[in-house]
Backbone atoms as SQL, in Angstrom:
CREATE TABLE atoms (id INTEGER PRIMARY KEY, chain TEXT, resi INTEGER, resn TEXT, atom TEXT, x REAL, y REAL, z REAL);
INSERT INTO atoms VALUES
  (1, 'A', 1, 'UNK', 'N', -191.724, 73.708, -106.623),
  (2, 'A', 1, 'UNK', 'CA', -190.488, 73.318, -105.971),
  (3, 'A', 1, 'UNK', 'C', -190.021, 74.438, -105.065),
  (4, 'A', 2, 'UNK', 'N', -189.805, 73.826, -104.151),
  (5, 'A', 2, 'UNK', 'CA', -189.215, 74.849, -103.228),
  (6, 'A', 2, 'UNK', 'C', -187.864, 75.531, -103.108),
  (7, 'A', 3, 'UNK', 'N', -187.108, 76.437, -102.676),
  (8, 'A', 3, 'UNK', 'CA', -185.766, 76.783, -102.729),
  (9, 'A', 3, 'UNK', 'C', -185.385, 77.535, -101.364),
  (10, 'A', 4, 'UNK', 'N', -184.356, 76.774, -100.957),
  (11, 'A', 4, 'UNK', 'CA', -183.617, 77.251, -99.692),
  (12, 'A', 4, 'UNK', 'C', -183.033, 78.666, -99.973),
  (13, 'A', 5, 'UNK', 'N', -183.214, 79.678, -99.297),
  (14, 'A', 5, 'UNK', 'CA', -182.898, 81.030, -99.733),
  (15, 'A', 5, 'UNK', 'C', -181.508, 81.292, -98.635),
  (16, 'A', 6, 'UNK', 'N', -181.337, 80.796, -97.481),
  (17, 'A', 6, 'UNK', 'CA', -179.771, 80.710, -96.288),
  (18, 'A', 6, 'UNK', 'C', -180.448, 79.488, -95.779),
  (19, 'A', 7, 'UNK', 'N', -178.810, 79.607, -95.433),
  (20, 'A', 7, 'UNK', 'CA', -178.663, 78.609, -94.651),
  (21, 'A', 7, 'UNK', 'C', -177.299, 78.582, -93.723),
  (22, 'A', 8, 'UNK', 'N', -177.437, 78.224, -92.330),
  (23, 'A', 8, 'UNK', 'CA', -176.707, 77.613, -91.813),
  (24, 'A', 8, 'UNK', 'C', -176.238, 76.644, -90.813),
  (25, 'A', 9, 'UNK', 'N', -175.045, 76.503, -90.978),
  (26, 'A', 9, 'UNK', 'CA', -174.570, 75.339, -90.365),
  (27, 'A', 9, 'UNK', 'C', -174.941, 75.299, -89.077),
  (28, 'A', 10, 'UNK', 'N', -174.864, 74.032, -88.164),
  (29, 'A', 10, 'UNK', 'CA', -175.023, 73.886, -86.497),
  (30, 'A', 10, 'UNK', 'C', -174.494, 72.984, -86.127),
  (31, 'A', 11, 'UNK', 'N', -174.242, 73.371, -84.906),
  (32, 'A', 11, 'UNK', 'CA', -173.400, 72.192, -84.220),
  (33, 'A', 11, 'UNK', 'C', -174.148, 70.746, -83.854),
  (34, 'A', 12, 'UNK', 'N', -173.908, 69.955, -84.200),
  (35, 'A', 12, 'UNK', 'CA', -174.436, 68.369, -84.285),
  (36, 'A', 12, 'UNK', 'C', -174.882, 67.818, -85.730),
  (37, 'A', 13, 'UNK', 'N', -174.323, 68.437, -86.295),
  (38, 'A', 13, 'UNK', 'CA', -174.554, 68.369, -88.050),
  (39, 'A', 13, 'UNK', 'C', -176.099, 68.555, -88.543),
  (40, 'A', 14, 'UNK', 'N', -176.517, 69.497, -87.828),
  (41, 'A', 14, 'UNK', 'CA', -177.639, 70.187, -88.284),
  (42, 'A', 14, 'UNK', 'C', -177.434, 71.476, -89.106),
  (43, 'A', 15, 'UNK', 'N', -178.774, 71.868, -89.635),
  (44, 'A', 15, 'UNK', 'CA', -178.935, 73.248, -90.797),
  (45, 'A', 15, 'UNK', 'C', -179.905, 73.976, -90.305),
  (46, 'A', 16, 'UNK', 'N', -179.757, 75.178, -90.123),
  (47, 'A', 16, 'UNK', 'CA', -180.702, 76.593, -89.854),
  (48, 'A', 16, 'UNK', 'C', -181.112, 76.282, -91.402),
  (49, 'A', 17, 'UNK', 'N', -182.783, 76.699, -91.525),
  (50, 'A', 17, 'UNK', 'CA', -182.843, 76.912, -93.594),
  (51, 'A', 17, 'UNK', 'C', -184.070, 78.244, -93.516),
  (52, 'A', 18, 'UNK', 'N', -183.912, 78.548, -93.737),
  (53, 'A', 18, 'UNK', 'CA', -185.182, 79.583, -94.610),
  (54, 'A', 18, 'UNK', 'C', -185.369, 79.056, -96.136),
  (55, 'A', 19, 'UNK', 'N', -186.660, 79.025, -96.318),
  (56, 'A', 19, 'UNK', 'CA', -187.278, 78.834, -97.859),
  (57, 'A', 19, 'UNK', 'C', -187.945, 80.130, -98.445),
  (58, 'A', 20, 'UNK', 'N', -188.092, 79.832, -99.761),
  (59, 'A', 20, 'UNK', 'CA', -188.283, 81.090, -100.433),
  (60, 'A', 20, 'UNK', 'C', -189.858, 81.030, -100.020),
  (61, 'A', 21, 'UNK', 'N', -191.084, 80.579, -99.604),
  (62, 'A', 21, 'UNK', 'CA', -192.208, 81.132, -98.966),
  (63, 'A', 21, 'UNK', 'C', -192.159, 80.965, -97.336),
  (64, 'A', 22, 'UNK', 'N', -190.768, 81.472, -97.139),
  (65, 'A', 22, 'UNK', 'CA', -190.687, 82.490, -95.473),
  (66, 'A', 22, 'UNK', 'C', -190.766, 81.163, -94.355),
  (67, 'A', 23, 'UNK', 'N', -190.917, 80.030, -94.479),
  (68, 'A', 23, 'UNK', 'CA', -190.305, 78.866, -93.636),
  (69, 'A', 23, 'UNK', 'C', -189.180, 79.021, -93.148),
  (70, 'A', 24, 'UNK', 'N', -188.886, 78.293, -91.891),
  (71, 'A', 24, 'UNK', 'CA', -187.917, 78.502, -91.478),
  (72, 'A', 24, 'UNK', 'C', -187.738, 77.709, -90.382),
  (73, 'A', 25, 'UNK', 'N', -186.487, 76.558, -90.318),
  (74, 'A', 25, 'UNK', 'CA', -186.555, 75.334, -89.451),
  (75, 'A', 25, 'UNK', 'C', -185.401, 75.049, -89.498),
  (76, 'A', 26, 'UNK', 'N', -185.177, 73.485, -88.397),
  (77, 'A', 26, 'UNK', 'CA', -183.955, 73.378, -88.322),
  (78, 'A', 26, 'UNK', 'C', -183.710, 71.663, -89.059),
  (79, 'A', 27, 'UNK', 'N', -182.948, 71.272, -89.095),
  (80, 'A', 27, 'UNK', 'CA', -183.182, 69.695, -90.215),
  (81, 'A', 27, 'UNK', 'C', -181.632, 69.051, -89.462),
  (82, 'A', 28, 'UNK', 'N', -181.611, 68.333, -88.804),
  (83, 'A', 28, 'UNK', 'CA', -180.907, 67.517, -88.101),
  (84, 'A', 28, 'UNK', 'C', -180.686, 66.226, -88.923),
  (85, 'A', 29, 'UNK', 'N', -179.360, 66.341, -89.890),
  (86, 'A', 29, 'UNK', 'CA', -178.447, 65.372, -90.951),
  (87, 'A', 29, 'UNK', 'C', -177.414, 64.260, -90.264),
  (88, 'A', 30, 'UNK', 'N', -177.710, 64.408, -88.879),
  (89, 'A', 30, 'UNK', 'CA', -176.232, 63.123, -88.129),
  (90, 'A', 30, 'UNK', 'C', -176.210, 62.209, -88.420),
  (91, 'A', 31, 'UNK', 'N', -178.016, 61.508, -88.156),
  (92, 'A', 31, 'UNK', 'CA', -177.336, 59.845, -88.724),
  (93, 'A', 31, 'UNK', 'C', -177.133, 59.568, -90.072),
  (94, 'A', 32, 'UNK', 'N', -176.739, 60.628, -91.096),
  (95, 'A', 32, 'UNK', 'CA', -176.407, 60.463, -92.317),
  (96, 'A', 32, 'UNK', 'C', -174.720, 60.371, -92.410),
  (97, 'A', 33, 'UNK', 'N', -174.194, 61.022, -91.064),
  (98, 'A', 33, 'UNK', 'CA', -172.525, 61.224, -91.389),
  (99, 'A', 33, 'UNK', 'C', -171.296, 59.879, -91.179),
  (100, 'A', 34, 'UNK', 'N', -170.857, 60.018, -91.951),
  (101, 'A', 34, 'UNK', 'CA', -170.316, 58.751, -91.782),
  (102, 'A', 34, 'UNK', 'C', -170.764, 58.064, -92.900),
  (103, 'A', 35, 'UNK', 'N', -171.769, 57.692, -93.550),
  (104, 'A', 35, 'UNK', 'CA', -172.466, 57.028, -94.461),
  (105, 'A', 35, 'UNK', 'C', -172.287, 57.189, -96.225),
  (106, 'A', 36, 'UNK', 'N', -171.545, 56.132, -96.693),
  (107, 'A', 36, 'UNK', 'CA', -171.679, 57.114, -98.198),
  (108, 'A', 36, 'UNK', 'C', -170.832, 57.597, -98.382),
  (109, 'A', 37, 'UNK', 'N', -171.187, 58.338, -99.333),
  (110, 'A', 37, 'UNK', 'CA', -170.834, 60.030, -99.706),
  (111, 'A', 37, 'UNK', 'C', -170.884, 60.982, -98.376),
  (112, 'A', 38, 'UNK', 'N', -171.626, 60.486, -97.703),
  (113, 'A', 38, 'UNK', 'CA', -171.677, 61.420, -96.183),
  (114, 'A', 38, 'UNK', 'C', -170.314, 61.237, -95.611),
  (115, 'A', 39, 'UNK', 'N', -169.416, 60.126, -95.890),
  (116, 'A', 39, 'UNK', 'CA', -168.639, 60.119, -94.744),
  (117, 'A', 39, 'UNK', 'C', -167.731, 61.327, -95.061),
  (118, 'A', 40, 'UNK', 'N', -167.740, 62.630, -95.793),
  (119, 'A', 40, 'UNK', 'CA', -167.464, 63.661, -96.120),
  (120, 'A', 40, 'UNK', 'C', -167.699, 64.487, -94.895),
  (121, 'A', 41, 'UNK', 'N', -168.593, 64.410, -93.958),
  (122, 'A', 41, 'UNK', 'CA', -168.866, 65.265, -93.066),
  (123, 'A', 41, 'UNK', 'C', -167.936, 64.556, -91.990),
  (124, 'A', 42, 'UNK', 'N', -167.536, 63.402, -92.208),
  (125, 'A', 42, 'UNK', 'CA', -166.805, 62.861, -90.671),
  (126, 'A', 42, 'UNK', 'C', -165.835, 64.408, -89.941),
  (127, 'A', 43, 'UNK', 'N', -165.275, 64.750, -91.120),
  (128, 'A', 43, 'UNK', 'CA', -164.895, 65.914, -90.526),
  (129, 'A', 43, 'UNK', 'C', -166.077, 67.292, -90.502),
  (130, 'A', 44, 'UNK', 'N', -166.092, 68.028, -89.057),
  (131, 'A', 44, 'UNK', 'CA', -167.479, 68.982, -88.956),
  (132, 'A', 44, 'UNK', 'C', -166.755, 70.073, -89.534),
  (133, 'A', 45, 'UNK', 'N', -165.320, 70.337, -89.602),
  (134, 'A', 45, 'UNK', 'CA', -165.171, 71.747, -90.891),
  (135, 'A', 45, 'UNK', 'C', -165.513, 71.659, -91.963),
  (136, 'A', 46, 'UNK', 'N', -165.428, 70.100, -92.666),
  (137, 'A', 46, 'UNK', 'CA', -165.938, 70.282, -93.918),
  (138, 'A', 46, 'UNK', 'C', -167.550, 70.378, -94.254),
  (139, 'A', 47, 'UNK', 'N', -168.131, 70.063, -93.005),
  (140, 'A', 47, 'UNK', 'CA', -170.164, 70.128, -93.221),
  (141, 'A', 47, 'UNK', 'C', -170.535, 71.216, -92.885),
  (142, 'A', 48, 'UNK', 'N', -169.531, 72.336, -92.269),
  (143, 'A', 48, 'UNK', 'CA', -169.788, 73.965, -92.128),
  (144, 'A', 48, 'UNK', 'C', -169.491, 74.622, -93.710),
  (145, 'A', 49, 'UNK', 'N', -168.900, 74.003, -94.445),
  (146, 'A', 49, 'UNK', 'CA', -169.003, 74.594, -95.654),
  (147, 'A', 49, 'UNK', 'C', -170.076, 74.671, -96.298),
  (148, 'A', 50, 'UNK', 'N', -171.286, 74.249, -96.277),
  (149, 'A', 50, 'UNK', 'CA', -172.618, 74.130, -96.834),
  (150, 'A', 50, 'UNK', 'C', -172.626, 75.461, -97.590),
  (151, 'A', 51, 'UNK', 'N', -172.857, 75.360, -98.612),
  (152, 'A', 51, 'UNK', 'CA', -173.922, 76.551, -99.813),
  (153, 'A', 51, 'UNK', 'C', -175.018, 76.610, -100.333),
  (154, 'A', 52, 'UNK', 'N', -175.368, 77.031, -100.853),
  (155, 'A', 52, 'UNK', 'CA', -177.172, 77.070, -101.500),
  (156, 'A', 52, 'UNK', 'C', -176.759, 76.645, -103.274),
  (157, 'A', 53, 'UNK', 'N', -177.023, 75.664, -103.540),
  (158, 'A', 53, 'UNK', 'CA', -176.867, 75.526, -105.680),
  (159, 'A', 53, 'UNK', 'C', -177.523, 76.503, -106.260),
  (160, 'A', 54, 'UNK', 'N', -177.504, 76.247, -107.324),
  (161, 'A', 54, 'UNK', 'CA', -178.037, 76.984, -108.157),
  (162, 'A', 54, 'UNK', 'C', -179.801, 77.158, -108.415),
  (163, 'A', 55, 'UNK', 'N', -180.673, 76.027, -107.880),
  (164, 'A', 55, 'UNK', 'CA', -181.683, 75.417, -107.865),
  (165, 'A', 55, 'UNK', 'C', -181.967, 75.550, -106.228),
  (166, 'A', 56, 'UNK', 'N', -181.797, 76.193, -105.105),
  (167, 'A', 56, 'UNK', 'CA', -182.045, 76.169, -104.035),
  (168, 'A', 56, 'UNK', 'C', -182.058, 75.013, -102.810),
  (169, 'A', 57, 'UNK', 'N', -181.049, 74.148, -103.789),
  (170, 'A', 57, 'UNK', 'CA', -180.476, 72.904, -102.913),
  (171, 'A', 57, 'UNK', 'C', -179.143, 73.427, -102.141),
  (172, 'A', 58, 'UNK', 'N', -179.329, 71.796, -101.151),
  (173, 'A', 58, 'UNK', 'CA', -177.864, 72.232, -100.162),
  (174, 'A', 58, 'UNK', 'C', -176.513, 71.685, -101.157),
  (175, 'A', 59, 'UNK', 'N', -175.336, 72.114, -101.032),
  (176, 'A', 59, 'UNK', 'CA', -174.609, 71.398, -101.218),
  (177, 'A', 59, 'UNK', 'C', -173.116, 71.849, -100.796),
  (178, 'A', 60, 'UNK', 'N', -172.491, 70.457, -100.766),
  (179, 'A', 60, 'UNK', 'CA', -171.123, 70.344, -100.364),
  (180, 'A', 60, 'UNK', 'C', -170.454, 70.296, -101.178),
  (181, 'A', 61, 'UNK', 'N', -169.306, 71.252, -101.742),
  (182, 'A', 61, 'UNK', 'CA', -168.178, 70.969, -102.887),
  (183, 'A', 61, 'UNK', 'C', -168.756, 70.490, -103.838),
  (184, 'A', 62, 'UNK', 'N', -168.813, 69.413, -104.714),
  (185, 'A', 62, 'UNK', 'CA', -169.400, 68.814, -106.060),
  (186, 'A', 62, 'UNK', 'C', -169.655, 67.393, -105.152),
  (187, 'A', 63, 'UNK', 'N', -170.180, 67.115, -104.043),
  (188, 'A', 63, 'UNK', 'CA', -169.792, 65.478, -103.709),
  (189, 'A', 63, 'UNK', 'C', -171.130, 64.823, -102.826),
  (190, 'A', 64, 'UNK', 'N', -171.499, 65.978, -102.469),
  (191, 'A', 64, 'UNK', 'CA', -173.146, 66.196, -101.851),
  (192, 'A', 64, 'UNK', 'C', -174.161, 67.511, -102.504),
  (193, 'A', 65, 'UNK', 'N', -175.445, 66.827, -102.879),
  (194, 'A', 65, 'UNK', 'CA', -176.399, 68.163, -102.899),
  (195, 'A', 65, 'UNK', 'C', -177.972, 66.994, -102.643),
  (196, 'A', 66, 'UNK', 'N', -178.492, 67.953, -101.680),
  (197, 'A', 66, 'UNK', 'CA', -179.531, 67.606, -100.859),
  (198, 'A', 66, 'UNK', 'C', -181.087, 68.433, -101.464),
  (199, 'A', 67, 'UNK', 'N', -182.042, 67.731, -101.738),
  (200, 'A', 67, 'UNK', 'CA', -183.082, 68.531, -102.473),
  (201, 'A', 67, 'UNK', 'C', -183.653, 69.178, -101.618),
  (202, 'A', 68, 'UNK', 'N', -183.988, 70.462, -101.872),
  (203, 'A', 68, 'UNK', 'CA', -184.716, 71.378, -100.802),
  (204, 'A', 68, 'UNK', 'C', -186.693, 70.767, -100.490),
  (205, 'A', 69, 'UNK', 'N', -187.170, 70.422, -101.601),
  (206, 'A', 69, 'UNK', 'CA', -188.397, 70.018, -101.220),
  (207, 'A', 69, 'UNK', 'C', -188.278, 68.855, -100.249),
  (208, 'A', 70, 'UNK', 'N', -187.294, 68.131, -100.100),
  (209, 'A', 70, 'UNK', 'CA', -187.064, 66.863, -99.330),
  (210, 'A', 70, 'UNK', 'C', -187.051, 67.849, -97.615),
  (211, 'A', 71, 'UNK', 'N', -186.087, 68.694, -97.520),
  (212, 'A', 71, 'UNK', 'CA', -185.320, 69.691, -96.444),
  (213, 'A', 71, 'UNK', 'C', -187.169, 70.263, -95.952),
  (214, 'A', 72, 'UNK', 'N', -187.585, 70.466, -97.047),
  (215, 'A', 72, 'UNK', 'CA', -188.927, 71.083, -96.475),
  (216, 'A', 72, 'UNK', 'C', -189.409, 70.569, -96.302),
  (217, 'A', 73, 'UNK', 'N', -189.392, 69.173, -96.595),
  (218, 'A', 73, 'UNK', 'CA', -190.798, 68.018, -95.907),
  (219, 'A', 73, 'UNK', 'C', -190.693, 67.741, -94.225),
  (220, 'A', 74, 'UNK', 'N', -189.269, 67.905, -93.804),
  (221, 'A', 74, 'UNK', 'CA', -188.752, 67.376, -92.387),
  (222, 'A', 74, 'UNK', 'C', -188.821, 68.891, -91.809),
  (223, 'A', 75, 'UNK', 'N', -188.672, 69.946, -92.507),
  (224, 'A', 75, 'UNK', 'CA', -189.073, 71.307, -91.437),
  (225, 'A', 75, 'UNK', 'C', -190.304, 71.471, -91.692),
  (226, 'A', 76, 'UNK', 'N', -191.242, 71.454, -92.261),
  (227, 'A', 76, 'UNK', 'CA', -192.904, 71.092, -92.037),
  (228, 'A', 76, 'UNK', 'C', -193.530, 70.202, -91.653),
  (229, 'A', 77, 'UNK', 'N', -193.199, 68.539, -91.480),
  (230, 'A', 77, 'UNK', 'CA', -193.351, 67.596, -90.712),
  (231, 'A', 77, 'UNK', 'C', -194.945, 67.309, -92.129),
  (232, 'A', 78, 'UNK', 'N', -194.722, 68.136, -93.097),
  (233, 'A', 78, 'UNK', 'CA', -195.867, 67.368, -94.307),
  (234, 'A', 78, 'UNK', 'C', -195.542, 66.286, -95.361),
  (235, 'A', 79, 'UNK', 'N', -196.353, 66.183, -95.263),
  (236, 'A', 79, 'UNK', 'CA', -196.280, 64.842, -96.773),
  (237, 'A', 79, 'UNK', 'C', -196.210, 65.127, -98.070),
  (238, 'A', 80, 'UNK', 'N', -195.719, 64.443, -99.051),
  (239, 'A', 80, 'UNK', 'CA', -195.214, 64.376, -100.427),
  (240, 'A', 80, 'UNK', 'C', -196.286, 65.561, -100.688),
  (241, 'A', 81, 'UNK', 'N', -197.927, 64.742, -100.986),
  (242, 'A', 81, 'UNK', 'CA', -199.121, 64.982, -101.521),
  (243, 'A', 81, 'UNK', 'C', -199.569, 66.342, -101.005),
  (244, 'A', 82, 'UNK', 'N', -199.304, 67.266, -99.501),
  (245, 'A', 82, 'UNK', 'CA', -199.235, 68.367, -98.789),
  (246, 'A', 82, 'UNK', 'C', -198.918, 69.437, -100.237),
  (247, 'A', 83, 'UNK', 'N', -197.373, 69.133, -100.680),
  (248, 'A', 83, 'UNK', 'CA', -196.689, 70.138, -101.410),
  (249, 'A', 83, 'UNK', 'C', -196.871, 70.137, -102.848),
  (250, 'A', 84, 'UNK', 'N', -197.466, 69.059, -103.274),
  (251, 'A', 84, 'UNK', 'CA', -197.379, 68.617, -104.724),
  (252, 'A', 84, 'UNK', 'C', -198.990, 67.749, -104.652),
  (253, 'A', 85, 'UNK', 'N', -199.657, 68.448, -104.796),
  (254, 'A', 85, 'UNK', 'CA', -201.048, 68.350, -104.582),
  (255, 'A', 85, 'UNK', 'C', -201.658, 67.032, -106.442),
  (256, 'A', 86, 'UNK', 'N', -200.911, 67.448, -107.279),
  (257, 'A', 86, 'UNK', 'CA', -200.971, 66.022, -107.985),
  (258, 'A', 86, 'UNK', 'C', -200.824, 64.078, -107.935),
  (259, 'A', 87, 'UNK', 'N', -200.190, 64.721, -106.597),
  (260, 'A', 87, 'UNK', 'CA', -199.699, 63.011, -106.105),
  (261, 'A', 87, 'UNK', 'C', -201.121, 62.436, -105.530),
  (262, 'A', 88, 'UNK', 'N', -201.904, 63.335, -104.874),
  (263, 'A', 88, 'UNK', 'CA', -202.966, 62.799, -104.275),
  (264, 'A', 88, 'UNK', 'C', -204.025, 62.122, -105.413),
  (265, 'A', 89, 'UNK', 'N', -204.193, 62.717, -106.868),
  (266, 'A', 89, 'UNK', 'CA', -204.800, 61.897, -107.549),
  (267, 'A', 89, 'UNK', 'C', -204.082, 60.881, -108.156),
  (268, 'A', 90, 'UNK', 'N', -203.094, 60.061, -107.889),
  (269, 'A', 90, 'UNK', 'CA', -202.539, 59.520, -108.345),
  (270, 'A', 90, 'UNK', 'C', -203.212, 58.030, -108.048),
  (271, 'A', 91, 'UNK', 'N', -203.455, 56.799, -108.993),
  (272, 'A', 91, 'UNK', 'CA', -204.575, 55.679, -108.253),
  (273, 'A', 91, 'UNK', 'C', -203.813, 54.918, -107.959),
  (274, 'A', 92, 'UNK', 'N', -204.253, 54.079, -106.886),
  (275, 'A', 92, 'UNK', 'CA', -203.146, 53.137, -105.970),
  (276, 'A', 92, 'UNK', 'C', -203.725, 51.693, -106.872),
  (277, 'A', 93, 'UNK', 'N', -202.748, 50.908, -106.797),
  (278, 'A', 93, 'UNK', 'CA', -202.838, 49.280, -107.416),
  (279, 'A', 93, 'UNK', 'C', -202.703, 48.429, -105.848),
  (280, 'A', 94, 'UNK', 'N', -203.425, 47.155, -106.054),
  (281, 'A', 94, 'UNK', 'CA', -203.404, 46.104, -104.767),
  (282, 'A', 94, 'UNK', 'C', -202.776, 45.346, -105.548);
């Protein structure tokens, strides 16, 4: 599992992230705002509050937390099976 080591905020409701093996990208969250639990970001002071959890996820106050292996799949542009090399033996059903 991976863990976001900083992070920050950007303008268009994006995240600067560094991961703990030295990655480092940007992850563009807009069409999430408004949505949900997202509509928390409608305001952009409150989506500049972003922190790192305890587990190297994002999160907002107690009301959002975002998994970092997810954050690292969209700043590496890899697949599940890439990071977690067990999924690939996993057998498919028709």
């Amino acid at each position: 599992m991976r863990r976001v080591l900083n992070v920050k905020a950007l303008p268009g409701y994006r995240v600067e992230l560094e991961f703990d093996d030295g990655v480092c990208g940007v992850v563009d969250l807009s069409e999430a705002v408004g949505k949900g639990v997202f509509a928390l970001w409608s305001n952009p002071l409150l989506f500049e509050r972003v922190r790192i959890g305890s587990s190297g996820e994002l999160v907002w106050s107690d009301r959002i937390d975002l998994c970092p292996d997810s954050l690292y799949l969209k700043v590496t542009g890899k697949k599940p099976e890439d990071i977690f090399p067990a999924l690939r033996d996993q057998p498919t059903h028709a």
